[in-house]
C-alpha positions in Angstrom: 113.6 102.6 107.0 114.2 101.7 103.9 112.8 103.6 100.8 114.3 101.7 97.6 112.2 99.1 96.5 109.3 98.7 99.7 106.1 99.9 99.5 104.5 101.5 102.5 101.5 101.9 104.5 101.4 105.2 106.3 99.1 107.2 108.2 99.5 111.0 109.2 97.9 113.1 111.8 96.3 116.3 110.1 96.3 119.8 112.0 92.5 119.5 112.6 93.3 115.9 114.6 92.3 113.9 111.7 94.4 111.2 110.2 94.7 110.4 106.6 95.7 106.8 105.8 97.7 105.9 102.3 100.3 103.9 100.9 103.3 104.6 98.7 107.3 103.7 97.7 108.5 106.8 98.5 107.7 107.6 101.7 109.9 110.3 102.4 108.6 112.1 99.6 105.3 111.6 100.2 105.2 113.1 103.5 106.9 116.0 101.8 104.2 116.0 99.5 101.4 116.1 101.7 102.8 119.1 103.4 103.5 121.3 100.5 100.2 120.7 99.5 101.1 118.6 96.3 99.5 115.2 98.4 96.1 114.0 98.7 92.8 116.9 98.4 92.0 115.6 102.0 95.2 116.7 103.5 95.7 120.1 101.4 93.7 122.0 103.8 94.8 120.3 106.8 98.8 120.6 106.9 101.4 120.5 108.5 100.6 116.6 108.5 103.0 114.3 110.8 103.9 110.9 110.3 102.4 108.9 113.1 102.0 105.4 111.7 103.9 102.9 109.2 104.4 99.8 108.0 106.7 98.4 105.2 105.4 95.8 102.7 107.4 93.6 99.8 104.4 94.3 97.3 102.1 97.0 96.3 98.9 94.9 97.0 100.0 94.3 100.2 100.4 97.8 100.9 97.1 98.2 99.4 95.3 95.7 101.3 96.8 96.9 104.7 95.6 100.4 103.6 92.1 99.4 103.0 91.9 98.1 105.8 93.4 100.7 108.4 90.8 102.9 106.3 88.3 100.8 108.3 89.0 101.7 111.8 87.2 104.3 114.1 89.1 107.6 114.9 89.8 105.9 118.3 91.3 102.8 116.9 93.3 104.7 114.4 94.6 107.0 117.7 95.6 104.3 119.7 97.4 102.9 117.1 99.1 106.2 116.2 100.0 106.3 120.2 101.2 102.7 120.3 104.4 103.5 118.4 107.5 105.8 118.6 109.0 106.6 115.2 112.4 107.1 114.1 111.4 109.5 111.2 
């Protein structure tokens, strides 16, 4: 994975079993944001987080668009895609 110059979609698993879903350029540092509670309001009262899904992108929008639209699945569909891949983190 590299960070300089992608953009990423990403989506973490909270303590509580939730996922968030976002996008970023750093994702490293985002990740490391979300868990010392400088990330998202959702996630600040559910860390640790984990990284359970990404995807790397050439451009912002499409980062964007991919996020919107991973926003749009069930808690199911967003598990079984979490399940479906094994990171190297």
């Amino acid at each position: 994975m590299a960070d300089k110059g992608a953009n990423f979609t990403y989506m973490v698993r909270c303590r509580d079993g939730s996922y968030y879903i976002g996008w970023t350029n750093h994702l490293k540092e985002r990740i490391k944001a979300h868990n010392t509670g400088k990330g998202a309001k959702y996630t600040r009262s559910r860390t640790p987080v984990e990284l359970v899904y990404y995807e790397e992108f050439a451009t912002k929008q499409e980062a964007m668009s991919r996020e919107a639209s991973l926003k749009k699945l069930s808690h199911q569909e967003k598990q079984k895609l979490a399940e479906q891949v094994s990171l190297r983190y």
